[in-house]
N, C-alpha and C positions, 0 to 999 in steps of 0.2 A: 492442456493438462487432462491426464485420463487417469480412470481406474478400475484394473479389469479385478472381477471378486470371479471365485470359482461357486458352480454351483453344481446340481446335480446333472445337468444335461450341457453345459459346456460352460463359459464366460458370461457375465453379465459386463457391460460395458456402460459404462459411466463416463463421460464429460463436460468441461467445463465449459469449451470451445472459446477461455478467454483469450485467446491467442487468435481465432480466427478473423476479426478484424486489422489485426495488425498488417496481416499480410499484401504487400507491394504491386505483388504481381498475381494478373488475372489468373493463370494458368493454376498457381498454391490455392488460391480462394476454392476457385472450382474442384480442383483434387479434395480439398478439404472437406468441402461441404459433399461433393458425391460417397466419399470412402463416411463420412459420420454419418449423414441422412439413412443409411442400407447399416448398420450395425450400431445403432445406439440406443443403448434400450435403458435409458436415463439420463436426463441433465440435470447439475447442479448450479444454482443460481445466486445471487445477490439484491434481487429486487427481478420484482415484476414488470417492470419495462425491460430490464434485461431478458429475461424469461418471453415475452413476447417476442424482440428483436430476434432470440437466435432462432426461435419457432418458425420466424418469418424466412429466418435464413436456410433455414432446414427443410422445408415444407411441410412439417407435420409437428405433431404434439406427442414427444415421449414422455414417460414418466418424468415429474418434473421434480427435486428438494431443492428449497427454498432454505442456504443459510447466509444468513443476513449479517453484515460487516459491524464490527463495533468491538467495543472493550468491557468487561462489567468493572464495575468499579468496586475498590478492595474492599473487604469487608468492615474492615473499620480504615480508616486516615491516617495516614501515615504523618506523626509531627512533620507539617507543613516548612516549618522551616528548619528543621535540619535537612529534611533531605534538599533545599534548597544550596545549604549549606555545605552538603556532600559534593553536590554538582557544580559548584563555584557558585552560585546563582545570585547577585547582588539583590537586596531588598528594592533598589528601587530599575530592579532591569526588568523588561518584560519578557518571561521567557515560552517559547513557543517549542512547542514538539508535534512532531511525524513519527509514524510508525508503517515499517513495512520494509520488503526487499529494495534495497537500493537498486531499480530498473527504471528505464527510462519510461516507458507506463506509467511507472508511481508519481513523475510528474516531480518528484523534490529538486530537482533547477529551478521551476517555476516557486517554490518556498523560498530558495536561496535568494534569488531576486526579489521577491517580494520581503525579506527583511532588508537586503541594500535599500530598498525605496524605503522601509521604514527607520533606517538608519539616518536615510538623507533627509529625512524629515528633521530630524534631531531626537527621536528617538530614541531609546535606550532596549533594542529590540532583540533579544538573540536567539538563535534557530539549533533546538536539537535535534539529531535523526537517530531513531534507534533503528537499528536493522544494519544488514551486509547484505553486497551482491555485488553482480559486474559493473557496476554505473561510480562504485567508491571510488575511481580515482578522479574519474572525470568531476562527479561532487567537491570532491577534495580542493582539485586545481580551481574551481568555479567557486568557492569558497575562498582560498588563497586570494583572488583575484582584487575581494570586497581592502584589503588592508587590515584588517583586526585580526588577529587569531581565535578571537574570544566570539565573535559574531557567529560562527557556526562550529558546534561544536559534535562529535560524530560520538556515539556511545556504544557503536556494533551491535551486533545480535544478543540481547540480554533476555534472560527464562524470567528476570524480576519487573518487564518492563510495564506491567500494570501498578507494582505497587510503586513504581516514579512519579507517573501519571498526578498526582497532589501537589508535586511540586510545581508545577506549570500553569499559567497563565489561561495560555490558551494550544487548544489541540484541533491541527490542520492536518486534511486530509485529499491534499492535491491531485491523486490519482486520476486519469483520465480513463 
């Protein structure tokens, strides 16, 4: 992820370089880091250990913003159980939400599983994901798999998805 801003004397270049550990093979690693390390003249981060790691990867220290992941929570509370209400969400289910681009990064397979186990516990455990991306069908089928319809339920890209945030239980952030 980049973003180049114009300025008076050419490009400022901005990265995230979240993507550059993903990468498989030596040959993309090295391209990456050679072509970022000679034109990057800022990184943006999510914590300070990260902010260290790419520094280490990069060899030097560019300008560094620091924004930090999270949600604020609405200004006032949304009646708690209607919007449970809205969402199907039974009084006595425990309902858990993610948020974020459906990618395989995000890690929500590792949720899906982890309410199967809490299902097979006996549990009354259920899994929403708000967000879209390329990983929806494969979630979808990995989902299907559990037998409930109701155990994972998808709510796509929603502009409202903080003021849902009341309804839930508890809020997982599997992201690797």
């Amino acid at each position: 992820t980049a973003l180049a801003l114009p300025r008076g004397r050419g490009d400022v270049f901005l990265g995230s370089l979240s993507d550059l550990h993903q990468f498989e093979r030596r040959a993309f690693r090295l391209a990456e880091r050679w072509v970022t390390s000679r034109r990057l003249d800022g990184l943006w981060v999510n914590a300070r250990a990260v902010e260290e790691y790419y520094v280490s990867r990069i060899g030097r220290r560019p300008r560094i913003y620091r924004l930090y992941n999270g949600a604020a929570a609405p200004p006032e509370a949304a009646d708690r159980e209607a919007l449970r209400g809205d969402l199907g969400i039974a009084p006595e289910e425990i309902a858990i939400v993610t948020t974020g681009r459906l990618a395989e990064i995000k890690r929500q397979a590792d949720a899906i599983e982890a309410v199967a186990r809490l299902r097979r516990e006996g549990l009354a455990a259920r899994l929403f994901l708000i967000g879209d991306g390329p990983m929806r069908g494969a979630l979808e089928a990995a989902a299907g798999r559990l037998g409930d319809p109701r155990a994972v339920t998808f709510l796509g890209a929603r502009e409202d998805a903080t003021s849902l945030l009341p309804a839930f239980d508890i809020f997982t952030l599997p992201s690797g």
